[in-house]
N, C-alpha and C positions, 0 to 999 in steps of 0.2 A: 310699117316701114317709115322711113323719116322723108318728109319731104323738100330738105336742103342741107347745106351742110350743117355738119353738127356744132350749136354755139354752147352746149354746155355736155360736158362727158365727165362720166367716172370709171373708174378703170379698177376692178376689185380692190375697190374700197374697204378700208377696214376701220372701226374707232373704239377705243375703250375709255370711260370717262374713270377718271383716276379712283381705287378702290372699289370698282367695283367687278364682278366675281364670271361677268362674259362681256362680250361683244358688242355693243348696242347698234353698231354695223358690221353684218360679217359679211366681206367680198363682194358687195355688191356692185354691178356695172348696170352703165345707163348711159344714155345718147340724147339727147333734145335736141332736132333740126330746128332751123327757123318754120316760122309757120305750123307750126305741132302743137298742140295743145297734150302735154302729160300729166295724167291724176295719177297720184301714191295714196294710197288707200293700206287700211289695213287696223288692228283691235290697238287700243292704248298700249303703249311702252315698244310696241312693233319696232320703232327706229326712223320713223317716221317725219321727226322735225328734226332729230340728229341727223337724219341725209341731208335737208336742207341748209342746217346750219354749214356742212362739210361743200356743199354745191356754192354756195355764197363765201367761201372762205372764215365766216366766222370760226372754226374752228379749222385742224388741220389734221387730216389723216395719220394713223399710227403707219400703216401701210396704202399701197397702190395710188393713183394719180385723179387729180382734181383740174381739168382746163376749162375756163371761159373765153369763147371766142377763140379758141386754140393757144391760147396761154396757159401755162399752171394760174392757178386762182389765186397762190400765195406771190405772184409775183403782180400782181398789180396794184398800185398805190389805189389811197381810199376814195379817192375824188375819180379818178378813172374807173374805178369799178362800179361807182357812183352813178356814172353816166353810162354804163352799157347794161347794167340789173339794176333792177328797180323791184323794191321788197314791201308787201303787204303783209305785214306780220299778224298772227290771232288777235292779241288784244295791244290797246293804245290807248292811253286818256290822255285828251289834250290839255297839257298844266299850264298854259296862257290861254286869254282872254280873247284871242284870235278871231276874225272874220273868214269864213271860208276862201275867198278869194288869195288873201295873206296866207292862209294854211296850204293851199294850193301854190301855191309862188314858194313855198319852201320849197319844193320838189326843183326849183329850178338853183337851187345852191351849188349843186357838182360843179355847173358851169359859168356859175355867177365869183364863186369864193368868197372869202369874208367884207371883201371891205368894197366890192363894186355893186352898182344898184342897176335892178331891172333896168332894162333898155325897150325898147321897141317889139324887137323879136320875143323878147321873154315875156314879155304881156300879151303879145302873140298866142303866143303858145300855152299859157294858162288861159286864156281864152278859149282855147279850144279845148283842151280837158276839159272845162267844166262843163262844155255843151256837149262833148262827147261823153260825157259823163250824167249827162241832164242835169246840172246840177246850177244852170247859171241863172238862176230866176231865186238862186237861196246863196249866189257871191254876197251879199252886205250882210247875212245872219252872220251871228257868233256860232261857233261849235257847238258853244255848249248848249244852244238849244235844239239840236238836232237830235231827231230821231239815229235807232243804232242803223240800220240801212241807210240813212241820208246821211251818216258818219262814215260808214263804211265806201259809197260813192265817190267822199272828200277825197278820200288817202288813196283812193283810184287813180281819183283825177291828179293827184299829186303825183302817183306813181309816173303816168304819163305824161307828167310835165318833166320830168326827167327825162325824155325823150330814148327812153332805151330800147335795144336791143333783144331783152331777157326778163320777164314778168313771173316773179316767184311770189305767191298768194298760201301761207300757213292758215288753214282755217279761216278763212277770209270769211266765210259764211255762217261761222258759230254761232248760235243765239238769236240768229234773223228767223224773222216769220217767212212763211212759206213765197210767198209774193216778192219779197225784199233777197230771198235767198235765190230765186230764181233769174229777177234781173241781174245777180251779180254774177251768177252762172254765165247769161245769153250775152251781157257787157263783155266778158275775158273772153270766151270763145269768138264773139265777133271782133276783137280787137287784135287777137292774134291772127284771125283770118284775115282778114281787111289789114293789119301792117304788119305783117310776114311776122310779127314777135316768136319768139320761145316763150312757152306756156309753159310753167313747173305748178301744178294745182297739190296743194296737200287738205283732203277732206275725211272725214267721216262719213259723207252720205255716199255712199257707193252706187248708189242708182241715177241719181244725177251725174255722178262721172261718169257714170256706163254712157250716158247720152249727151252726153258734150264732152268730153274728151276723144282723141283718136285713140291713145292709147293708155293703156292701166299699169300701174305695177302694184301688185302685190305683195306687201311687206308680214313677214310674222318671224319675231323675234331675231331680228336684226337683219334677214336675210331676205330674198325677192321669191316667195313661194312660185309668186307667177306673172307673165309680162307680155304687153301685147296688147292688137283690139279687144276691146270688151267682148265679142261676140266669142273671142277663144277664151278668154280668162274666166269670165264669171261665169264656171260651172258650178252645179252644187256639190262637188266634192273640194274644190279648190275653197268656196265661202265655207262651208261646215265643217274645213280641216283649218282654215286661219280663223275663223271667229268660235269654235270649239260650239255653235249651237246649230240646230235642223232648221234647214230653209226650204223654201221650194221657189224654183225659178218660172216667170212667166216672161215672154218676150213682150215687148211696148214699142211697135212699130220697126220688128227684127232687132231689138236691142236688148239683150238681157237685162231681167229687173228681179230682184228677189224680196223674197217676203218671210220673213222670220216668223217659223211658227211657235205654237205653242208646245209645253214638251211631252204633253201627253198624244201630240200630233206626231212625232217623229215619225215613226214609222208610217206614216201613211203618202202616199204617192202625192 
């Protein structure tokens, strides 16, 4: 269940990207309260970043309805939607010579605009990202010589200097070591906890969403197999019918965890 109102909803959403031969969203709905933390989980092509791209208005539904904040999504200008979602996409290379702290102060553009310069407040406020971010002891490095988890904290901490409302993370944790993957886990969940945000998580690791998110949804080929706390979603019939392989489920502290076996394992308990 949600625990405030709902600041991002989809309402049987539908998308087809042009030529091709089905759905890559079919009808799906969905609700994020503030304060919620939601993972979308689910096997490549699922539909997965195409919900996200339709949640953020980058694209726009063939069919049913898209609101952020209880607006439709298509009717918000860029700079206002700027400042209420804040978007951590999978991959980014940064093409300037940038110091973290200036890469971090980008995030404060929605509400700066082009031609005004940081003030008081906005130094403020990158300030605090970077420490809520652990990251202010690496303000004077260039980007480029950061490790991919201390790149990935950057554009955190940038997210949060956007001061929003709505935190949407597309594989935020691709490619990180296990140590780097998990601070970026225990950061979003405690940041949504601690400033009421909406959490929209899209991952591959389905075991660590089972234990930091409230809620799962389950995508297999465009549609939401399954939705809800982890404790009801991740059965083994629900992972072995969306991943098409034999798992067996173990709990890790009453939270479902599953472990892909081998296939000469299927059939055994």
């Amino acid at each position: 269940m949600t625990t405030g109102s709902a600041a991002l909803a989809l309402r049987e959403v539908r998308y087809r990207y042009p030529g091709a031969d089905r759905d890559a969203v079919a009808g799906v709905s969905l609700q994020v309260a503030s304060g919620e933390l939601v993972a979308i989980v689910g096997p490549n092509g699922s539909g997965k970043t195409t919900l996200l791209r339709l949640l953020v208005g980058a694209i726009a539904p063939d069919a049913g309805t898209v609101t952020v904040a209880g607006r439709p999504v298509g009717s918000w200008d860029r700079r206002g939607l700027a400042r209420t979602v804040a978007v951590v996409a999978q991959r980014e290379e940064s093409t300037f010579p940038l110091r973290v702290r200036a890469a971090v102060e980008l995030g404060r553009y929605p509400h700066l605009g082009p031609f005004r310069a940081p003030g008081a407040h906005d130094r403020e406020v990158v300030a605090a990202a970077l420490d809520r971010c652990d990251m202010t002891h690496f303000a004077d490095r260039r980007v480029a010589t950061l490790s991919g988890g201390e790149w990935q904290r950057v554009r955190l901490a940038r997210a949060l200097a956007q001061e929003p409302a709505i935190l949407v993370l597309d594989e935020a944790t691709a490619n990180l070591d296990i140590r780097h993957e998990m601070t970026v886990f225990e950061l979003v969940a405690e940041l949504v906890a601690d400033r009421g945000l909406a959490g929209v998580l899209v991952t591959h690791n389905v075991n660590l969403a089972a234990r930091f998110a409230d809620r799962l949804v389950v995508l297999s080929d465009g549609t939401a197999r399954a939705a809800g706390p982890p404790r009801a979603v991740l059965t083994r019939e629900v992972l072995e019918d969306t991943f098409g392989w034999p798992v067996a489920i173990h709990p890790w502290n009453g939270i479902p965890q599953f472990i892909p076996k081998r296939m000469q394992e299927a059939n055994e308990p």
